[in-house]
N, C-alpha and C positions, 0 to 999 in steps of 0.2 A: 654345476657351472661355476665358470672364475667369475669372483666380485666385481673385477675392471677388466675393459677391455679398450678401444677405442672409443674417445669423449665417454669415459667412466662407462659404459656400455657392457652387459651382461656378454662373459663369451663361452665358448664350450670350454672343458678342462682339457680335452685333447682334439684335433682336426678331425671333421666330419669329413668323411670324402663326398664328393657328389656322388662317385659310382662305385664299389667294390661289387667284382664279380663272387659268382660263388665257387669253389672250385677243389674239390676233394681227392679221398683217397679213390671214390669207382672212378673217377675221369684218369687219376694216374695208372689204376691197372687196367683200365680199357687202352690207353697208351701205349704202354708196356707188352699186352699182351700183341698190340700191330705191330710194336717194334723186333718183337723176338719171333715175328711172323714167315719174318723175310720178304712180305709184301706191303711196301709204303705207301705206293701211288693208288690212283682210281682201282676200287677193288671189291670184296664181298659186302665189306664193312661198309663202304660208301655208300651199297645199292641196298643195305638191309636200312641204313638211316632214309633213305629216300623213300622206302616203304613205310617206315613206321612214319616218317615226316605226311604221307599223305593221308594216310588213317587219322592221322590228327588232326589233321585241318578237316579234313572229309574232299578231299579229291582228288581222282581218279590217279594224277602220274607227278612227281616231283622230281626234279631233276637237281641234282647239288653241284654245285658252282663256288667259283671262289670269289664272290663277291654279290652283293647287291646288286651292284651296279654293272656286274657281267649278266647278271639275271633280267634289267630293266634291258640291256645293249640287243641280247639274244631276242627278248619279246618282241622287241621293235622289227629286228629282221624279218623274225618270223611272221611278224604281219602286215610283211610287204612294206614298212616305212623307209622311206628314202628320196632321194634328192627330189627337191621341188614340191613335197609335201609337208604339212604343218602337224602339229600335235599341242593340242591345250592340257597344261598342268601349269600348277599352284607358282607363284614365285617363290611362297613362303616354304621352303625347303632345302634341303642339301644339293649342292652344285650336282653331283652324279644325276638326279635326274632330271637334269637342263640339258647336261652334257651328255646325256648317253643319245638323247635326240638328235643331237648337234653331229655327234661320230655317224650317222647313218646319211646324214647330207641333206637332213631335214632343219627344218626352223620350228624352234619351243616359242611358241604362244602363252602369252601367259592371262591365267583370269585371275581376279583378285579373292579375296577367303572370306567368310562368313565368320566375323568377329568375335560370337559366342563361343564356336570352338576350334578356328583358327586353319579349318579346311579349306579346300577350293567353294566356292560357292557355284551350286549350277548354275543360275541364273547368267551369272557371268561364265560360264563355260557357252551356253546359247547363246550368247551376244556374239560370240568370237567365232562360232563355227563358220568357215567357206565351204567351199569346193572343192578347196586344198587341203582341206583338216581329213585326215587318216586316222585317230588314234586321241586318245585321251588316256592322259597319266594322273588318274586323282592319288593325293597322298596322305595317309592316315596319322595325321599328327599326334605326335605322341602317344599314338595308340589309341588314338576316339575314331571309329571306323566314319566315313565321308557318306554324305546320302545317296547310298547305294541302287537305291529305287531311280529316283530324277536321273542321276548320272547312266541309267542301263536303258534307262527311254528314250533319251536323245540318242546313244548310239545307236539303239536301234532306229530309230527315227530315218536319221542320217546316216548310217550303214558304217558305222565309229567302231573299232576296235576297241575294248576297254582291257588296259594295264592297271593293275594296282601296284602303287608302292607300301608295302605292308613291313616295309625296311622297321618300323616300330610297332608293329600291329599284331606279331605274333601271339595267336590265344582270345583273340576281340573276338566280335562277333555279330553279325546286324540283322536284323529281321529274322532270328533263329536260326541263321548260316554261317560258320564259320568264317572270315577273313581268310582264301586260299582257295575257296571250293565254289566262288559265286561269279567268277569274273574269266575270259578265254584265259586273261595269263595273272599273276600274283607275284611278287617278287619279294624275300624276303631275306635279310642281312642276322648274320650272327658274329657281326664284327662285336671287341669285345665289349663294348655297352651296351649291349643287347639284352634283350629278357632271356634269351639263351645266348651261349658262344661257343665257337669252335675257334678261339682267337680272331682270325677271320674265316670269311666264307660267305656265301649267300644260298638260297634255293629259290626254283621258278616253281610253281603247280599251273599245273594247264588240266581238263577235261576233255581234251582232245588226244587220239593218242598218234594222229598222223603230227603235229606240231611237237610233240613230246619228242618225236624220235628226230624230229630236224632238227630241234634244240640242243638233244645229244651229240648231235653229227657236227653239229656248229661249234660245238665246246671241247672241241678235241681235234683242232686240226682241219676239219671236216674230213676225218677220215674213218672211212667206212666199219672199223670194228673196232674197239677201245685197246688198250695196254691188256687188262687181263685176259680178254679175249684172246689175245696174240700169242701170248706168253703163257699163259695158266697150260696146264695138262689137257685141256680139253682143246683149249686152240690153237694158234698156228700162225706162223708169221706174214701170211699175205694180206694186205689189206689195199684197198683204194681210196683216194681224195677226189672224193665228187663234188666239193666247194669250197673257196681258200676260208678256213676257221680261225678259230683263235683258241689260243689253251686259256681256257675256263673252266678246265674242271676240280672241283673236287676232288681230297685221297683221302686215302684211310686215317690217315693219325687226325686229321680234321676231324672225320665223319666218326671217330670212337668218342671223342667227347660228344660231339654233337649228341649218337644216341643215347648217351647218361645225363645228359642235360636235359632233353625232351622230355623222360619220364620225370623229369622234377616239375617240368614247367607251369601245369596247371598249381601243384602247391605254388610256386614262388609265386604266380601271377595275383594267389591270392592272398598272400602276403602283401603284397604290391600295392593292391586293393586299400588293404588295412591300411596303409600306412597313409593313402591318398584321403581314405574317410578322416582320418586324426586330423591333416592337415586343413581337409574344409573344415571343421569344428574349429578346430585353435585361431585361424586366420579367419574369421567371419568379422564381419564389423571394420576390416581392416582399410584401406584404400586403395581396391585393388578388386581386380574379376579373377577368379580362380576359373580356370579351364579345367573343368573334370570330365564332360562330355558322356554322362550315365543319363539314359532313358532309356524306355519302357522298351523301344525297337532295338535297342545298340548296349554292347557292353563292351566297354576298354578294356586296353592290355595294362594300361597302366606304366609305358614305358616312362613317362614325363609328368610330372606334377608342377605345370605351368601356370603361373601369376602376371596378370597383364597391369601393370603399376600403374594408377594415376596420378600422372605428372603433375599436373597440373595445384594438387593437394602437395605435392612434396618440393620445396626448394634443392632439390639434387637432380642429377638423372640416374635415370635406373644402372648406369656403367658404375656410377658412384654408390649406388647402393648395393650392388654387386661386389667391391672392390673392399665396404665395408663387412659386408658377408666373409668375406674371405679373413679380414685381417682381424675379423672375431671369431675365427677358424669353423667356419662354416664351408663345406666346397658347394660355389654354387655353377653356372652355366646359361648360355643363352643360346635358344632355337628361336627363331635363325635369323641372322641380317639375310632380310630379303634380298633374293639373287638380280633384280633388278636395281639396286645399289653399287654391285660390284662395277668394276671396271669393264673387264670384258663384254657383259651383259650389256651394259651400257651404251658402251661405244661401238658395239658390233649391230647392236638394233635398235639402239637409240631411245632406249628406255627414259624416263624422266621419273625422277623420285615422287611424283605425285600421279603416278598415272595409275598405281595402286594406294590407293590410300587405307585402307584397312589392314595390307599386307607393310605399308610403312610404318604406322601407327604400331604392329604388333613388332617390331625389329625395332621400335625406339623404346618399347616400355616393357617387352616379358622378360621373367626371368623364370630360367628353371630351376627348382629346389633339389635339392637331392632325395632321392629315392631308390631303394633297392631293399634284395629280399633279409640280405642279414641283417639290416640298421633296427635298431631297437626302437620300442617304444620311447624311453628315453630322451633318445638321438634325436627320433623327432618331436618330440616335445622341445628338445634345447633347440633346434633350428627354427620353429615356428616363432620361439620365443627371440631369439635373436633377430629375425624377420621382422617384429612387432615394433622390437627395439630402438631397433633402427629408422624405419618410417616413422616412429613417434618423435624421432630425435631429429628428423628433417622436417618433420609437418612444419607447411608452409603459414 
């Protein structure tokens, strides 16, 4: 570490990123060998990652998509949500899945999160249910799986579809079930901050194989047999459009890295792991809740190593302690201004900043650390240390 940094302040010798992917020599000749293939788009390579992507999770059909949030858009169709019905998920998450309810001509409902690990809390998912509620999007923050139990007995209760957003949750795991294999649909992202990536992309698992195949149909047009179907040796140019789709799918030069990144993913996650155990140790005593989200039922993915700041101990705010993070070359990050702060959210359904108060409370004070599988011991020693630093130098 350098001697001075900001107010004399300990800093790293060179920039911690918050994220660096991993990304080698098998992901460029998995690459290369699509590219000298002659076949780019939706293809063998796509449907053999969809296989190994379902064996990993443990279920039944996965479907790859180019997006997360084409994965959350598809689930909804497929389970009938649309105009004039409602769907309860989390504020405290990324706009896509506000938005992807909103595209179908539904209204997102929103409950507020259970402040120990920053999920939807059921409780407040039951408060919200009508008559009009369709469908529940719990979202696995930073990769600590949502209480899967409560959330699967109200749907059943009340005849609820259950979507997971697992957009961070790849490799978790709750009640000895995989994250993928426990819920009708799962939606999962490998944009590139993800515990895997294909640059971008996403995939859906469902356990159903009659929604499996409407998903595929939906994500290509809605047309009746894919690209390689058509074209390949074995098929044939006729095809029909039995529903207007959208191009969502999936191609090969994605889905090569994808399947080189998948065989890694349990190492990295456990790497992930390590790095998460150092940082509860080092930051203990500190002023602040660490969001780890490990018990005896649930295992994270470990995509975020989230710190909920007490304000009220420090004469800054956590954007300032953030800002000094940075300029002691630490890369840090914040999940998430809650989506009923935004504008649109706002003004389109009249949201008031206090009507989630746990999901406010956690958008004025966390901050995410950085985390990933290459960062060394080190690395994270010098950010924890700089983290320490800093709160010491604002304590109120």
């Amino acid at each position: 570490m350098a001697s001075r940094g900001l107010h004399g302040l300990p800093a790293a010798e060179e920039y911690i990123p918050f994220h660096r992917p991993i990304l080698g020599d098998e992901e460029e000749r998995a690459v290369l060998e699509v590219l000298r293939s002659g076949w780019l788009t939706r293809g063998e390579v796509t449907a053999d990652f969809e296989r190994m992507f379902a064996a990993h999770v443990g279920s039944h059909h996965a479907v790859g998509l180019n997006s997360c949030s084409a994965a959350l858009h598809l689930a909804l169709l497929a389970a009938g949500v649309g105009a004039g019905d409602e769907v309860i998920t989390t504020p405290y998450t990324f706009a896509a899945t506000a938005n992807t309810i909103i595209h179908t001509g539904a209204r997102p409902v929103f409950a507020d999160i259970d402040p120990a690990s920053l999920n939807i809390d059921p409780e407040e998912i039951a408060a919200r249910i009508t008559e009009r509620t369709k469908a529940v999007i719990p979202v696995h923050f930073g990769g600590i799986p949502c209480d899967m139990d409560r959330i699967g007995s109200l749907a059943t209760e009340y005849g609820l579809t259950v979507i997971e957003d697992a957009a961070h949750a790849l490799g978790a795991s709750y009640g000895g079930k995989m994250i993928g294999s426990i819920s009708p649909f799962t939606a999962f992202s490998f944009y590139a901050t993800k515990n895997i990536t294909t640059g971008e992309g996403g995939m859906l698992t469902t356990n159903d194989s009659e929604l499996a195949d409407m998903v595929r149909v939906l994500s290509l047009h809605g047309m009746s047999s894919d690209a390689w179907k058509r074209y390949s040796r074995e098929g044939h140019s006729y095809y029909e459009v039995v529903v207007p789709g959208f191009k969502y799918n999936m191609f090969d030069i994605q889905a090569a890295i994808g399947c080189v990144q998948l065989g890694r993913e349990s190492q990295m996650r456990e790497r992930r792991s390590e790095i998460a155990a150092m940082y509860g140790s080092m930051l203990a005593g500190l002023p602040l809740a660490r969001i780890d989200g490990s018990r005896d039922d649930r295992e994270p993915a470990h995509h975020l190593y989230v710190v909920v700041l007490d304000l009220d101990s420090l004469s800054v705010s956590r954007d300032q302690v953030a800002q000094a993070m940075e300029s002691l070359n630490v890369g840090v990050s914040v999940h998430f201004r809650s989506l009923h702060l935004h504008p649109y959210y706002r003004e389109t359904f009249g949201f008031a900043p206090g009507d989630f108060p746990n999901a406010l409370k956690a958008a004025d004070a966390a901050l995410s650390l950085p985390i990933y599988p290459s960062m060394s011991d080190d690395d994270a020693a010098v950010a924890a240390t700089v983290l320490k630093s800093v709160l010491e130098r604002f304590s109120s």
